[in-house]
N, C-alpha and C positions, 0 to 999 in steps of 0.2 A: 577603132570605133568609126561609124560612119559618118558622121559629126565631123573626124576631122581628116574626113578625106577630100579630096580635088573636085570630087563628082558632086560632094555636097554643097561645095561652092561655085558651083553653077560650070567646072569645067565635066560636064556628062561622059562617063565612063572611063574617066580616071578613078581607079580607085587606090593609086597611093596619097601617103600623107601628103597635104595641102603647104604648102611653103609659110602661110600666115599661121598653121598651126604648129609647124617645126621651133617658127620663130617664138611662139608664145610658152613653148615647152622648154624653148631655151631660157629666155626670160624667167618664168616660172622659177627655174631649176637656179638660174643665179640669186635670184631675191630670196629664197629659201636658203641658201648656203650664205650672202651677206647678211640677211637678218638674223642669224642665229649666231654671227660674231659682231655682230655693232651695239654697241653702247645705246641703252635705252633713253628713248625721245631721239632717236637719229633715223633720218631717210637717205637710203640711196638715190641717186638721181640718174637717171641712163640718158645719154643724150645721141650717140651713134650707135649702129651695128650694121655691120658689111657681112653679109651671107651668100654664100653660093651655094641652094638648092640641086643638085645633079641630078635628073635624071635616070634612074636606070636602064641599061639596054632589056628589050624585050625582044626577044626571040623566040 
C-alpha cells in the first residue's frame, strides 16, 4: 500500500516499506496476540523497542 511506503512519507522515490510502518505492524501484530491471551479489564503497556530496519541492496 502506498500509505505505507518511504515515498509517502516525504522520503520521494522510495517505494519500500517506511520503518514507522514496519514498527506499527509490529506493534499491531503483538497487541493482537497479547489481547487475545490477557485477562479481561488488563492492558499491555510497551515501554522499549530496538529495531533494525535493513535496507535492501538494489541492483
Amino acid at each position: 500500500m502506498r500509505k505505507n511506503s518511504a515515498d509517502f512519507i516525504e522520503n520521494k522515490g522510495v517505494t519500500a516499506l517506511s520503518t514507522p510502518s514496519m514498527i506499527r505492524f509490529i506493534e499491531d501484530t503483538a497487541n493482537h496476540i497479547v489481547m487475545d491471551n490477557m485477562p479481561e479489564n488488563y492492558r499491555s503497556v510497551g515501554t522499549k523497542i530496538n529495531v533494525e530496519h535493513i535496507n535492501p541492496l538494489f541492483e
